[in-house]
C-alpha positions as CSV (number, residue, x, y, z in Angstrom):
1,X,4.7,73.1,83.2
2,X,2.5,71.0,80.9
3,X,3.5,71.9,78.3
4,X,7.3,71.8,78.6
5,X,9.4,70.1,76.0
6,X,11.5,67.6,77.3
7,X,15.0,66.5,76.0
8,X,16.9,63.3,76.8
9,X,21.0,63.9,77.4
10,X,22.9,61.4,76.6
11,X,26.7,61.4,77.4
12,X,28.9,59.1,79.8
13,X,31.2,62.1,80.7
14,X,29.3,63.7,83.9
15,X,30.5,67.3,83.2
16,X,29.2,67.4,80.1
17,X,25.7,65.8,81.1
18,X,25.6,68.7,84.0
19,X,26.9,71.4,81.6
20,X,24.1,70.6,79.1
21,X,21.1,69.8,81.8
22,X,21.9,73.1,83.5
23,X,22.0,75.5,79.9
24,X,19.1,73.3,78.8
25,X,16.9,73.9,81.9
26,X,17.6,77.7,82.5
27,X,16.0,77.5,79.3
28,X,13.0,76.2,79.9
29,X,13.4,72.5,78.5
30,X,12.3,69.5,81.1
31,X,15.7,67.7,80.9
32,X,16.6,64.5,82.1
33,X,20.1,62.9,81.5
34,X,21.6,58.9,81.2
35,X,25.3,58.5,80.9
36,X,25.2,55.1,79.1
37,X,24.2,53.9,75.2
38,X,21.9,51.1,77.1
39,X,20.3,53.3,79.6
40,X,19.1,56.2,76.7
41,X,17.0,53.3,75.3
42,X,15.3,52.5,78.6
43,X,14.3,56.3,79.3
44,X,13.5,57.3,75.3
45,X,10.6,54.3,76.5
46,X,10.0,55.4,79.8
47,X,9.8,59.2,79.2
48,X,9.4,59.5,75.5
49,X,11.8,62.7,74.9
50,X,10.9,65.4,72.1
51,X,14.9,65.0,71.3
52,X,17.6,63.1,72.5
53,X,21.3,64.7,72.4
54,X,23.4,61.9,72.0
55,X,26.9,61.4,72.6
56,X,28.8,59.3,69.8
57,X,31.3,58.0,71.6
58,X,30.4,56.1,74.5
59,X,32.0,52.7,76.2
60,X,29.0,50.4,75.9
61,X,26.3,51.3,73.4
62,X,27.9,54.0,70.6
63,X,25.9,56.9,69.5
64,X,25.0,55.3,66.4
65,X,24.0,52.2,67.6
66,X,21.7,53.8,69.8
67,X,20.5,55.7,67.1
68,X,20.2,52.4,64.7
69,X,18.3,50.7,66.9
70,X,15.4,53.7,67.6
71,X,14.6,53.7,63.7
72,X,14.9,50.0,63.8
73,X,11.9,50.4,66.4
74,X,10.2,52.6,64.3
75,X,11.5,55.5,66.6
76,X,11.6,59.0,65.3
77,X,12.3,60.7,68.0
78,X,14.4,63.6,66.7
79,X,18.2,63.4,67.6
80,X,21.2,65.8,67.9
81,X,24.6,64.2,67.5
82,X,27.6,65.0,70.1
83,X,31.0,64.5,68.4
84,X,34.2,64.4,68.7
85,X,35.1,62.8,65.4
86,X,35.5,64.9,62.8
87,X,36.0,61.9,60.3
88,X,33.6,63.1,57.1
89,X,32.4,59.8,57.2
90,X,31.0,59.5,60.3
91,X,29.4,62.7,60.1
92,X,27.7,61.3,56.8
93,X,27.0,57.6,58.4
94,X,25.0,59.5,61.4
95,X,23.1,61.7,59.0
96,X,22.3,58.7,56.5
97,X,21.1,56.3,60.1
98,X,18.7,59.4,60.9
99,X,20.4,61.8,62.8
100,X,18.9,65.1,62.2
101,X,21.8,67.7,63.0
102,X,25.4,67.6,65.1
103,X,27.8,69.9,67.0
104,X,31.3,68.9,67.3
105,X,32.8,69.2,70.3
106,X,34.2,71.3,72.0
107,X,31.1,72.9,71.5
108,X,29.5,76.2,73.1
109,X,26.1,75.9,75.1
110,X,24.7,78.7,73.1
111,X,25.2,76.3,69.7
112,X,23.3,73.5,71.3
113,X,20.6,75.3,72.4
114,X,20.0,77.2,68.8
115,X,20.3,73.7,67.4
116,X,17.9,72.0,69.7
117,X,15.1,75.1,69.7
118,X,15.8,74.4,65.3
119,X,15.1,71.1,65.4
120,X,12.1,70.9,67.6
121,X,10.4,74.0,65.8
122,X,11.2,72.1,62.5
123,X,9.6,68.9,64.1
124,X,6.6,70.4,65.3
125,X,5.9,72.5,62.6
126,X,2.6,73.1,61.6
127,X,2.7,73.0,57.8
128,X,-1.3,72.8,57.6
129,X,-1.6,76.0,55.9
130,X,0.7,74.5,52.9
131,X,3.4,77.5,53.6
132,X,6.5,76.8,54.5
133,X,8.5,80.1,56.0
134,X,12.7,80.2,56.3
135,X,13.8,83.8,57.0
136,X,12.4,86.2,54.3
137,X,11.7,82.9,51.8
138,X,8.2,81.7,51.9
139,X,7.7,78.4,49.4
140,X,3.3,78.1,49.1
141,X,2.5,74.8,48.4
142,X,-1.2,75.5,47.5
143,X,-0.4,77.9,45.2
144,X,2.9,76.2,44.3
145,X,4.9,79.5,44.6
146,X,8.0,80.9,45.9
147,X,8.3,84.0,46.9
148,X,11.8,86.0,48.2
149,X,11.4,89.1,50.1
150,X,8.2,89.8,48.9
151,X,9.5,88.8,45.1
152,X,8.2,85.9,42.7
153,X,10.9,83.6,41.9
154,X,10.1,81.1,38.6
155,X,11.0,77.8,39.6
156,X,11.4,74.3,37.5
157,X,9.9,71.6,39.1
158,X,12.7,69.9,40.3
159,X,14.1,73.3,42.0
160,X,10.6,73.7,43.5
161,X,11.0,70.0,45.5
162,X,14.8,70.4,46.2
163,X,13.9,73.9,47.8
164,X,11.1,72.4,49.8
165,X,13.0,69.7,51.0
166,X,16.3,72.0,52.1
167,X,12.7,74.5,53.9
168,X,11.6,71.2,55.1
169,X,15.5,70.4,57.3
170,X,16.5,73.9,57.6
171,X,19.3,74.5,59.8
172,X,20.3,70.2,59.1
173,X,22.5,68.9,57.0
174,X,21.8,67.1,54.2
175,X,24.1,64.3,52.5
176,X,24.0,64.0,48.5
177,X,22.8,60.8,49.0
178,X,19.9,61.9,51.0
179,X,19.0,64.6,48.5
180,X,19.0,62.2,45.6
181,X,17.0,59.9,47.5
182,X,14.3,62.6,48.6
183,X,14.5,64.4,45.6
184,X,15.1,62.6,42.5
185,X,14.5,59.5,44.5
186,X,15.5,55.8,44.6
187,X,15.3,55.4,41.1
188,X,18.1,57.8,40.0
189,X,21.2,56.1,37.8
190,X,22.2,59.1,36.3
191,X,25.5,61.4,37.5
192,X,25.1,62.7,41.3
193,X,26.8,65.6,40.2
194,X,23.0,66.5,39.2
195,X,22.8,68.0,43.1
196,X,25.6,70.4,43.0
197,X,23.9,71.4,39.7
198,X,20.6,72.4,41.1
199,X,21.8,73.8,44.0
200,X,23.6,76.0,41.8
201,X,20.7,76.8,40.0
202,X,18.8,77.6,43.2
203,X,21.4,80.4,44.5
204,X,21.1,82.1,41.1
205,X,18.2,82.3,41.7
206,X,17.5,83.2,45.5
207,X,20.7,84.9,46.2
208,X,20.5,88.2,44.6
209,X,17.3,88.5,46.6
210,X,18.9,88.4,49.9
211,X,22.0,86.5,52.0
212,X,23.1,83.2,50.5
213,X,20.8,80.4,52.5
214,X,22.0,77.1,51.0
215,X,25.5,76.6,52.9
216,X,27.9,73.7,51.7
217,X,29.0,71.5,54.1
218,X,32.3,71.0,52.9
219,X,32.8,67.1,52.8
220,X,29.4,66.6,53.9
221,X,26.1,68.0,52.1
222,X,24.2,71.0,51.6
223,X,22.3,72.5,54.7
224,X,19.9,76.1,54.5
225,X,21.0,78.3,57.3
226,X,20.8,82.1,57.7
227,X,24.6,83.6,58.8
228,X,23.8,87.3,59.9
């Protein structure tokens, strides 16, 4: 089908590769698979993938390097990290190179599937209408509103740009440091603990209206996900 998204899999251990291209394919994605660092940059060239899930850890070309040298090309082909680390820090270093979500293995199917279908609906979002919909939160850029179950909530300016940038990556998770930088950006010298502040200030705020969105990632960041 033409219009088919297709998804690069990238992992040098075969079972996983078949697990992943099979899950992937009953639903509906055109999936093609490389089992080496070198050979995922050869096909994201040759068959330019809507998303690439990439292994970390692999024996010639590591996850991040692979990752390093798309954005290097100008590449932003979105990416979901495989992971067996569970290092904070290299959850935070493949975030901070680009990466736009992971799944730690051992991992179920079903979780890399809702995180695939979440990244490529936040990717090919159409935000031409200037509203921006998460759940029952709707964020009107025209009209520079916010509005929770139907409710206006009153929102300073920097809570109105931190909660469009958290609408903006929903179901990703976002380092401090990428916060700062999108947020209060590169010119910031004043205490970092001015995130966990306004993310404060935004649940005040949203979460009487309805479940808590704005999930801490202990370790790691902030990320705005719906747990039913």
């Amino acid at each position: 089908m033409a219009d088919q998204q297709r998804i690069l899999v990238v992992d040098d251990e075969e079972n996983i590769r078949f697990l992943l291209v099979s899950a992937l394919s009953h639903f509906g994605f055109d999936v093609h698979a490389a089992s080496s660092g070198q050979e995922a940059m050869t096909m994201v060239e040759s068959i330019r993938p809507d998303l690439v899930v990439l292994d970390v850890m692999m024996p010639d070309v590591d996850g991040f390097a692979v990752l390093r040298r798309l954005r290097a090309a100008r590449d932003l082909t979105p990416v979901l990290f495989l992971t067996a680390r569970d290092a904070t820090e290299d959850l935070v270093h493949g975030l901070t190179l680009g990466a736009d979500d992971y799944v730690k293995k051992p991992f179920s199917l079903e979780e890399v599937v809702a995180r695939v279908r979440t990244i490529l609906r936040r990717a090919g979002a159409d935000n031409g209408s200037g509203i921006l919909r998460y759940e029952d939160l709707e964020l009107d850029d025209d009209a520079h509103l916010v509005r929770r179950a139907g409710v206006i909530v009153e929102l300073s300016p920097t809570e109105y740009k931190l909660l469009r940038y958290l609408m903006l990556n929903a179901g990703r998770v976002l380092s401090r440091a990428q916060i700062l930088d999108h947020v209060w950006e590169y010119d910031w010298d004043g205490e970092a603990t001015v995130v966990e502040t306004y993310i404060s200030y935004l649940r005040k705020k949203l979460d009487p209206l309805g479940i808590p969105l704005i999930k801490t990632v202990r370790g790691v960041g902030y990320a705005m996900r719906a747990d039913h």
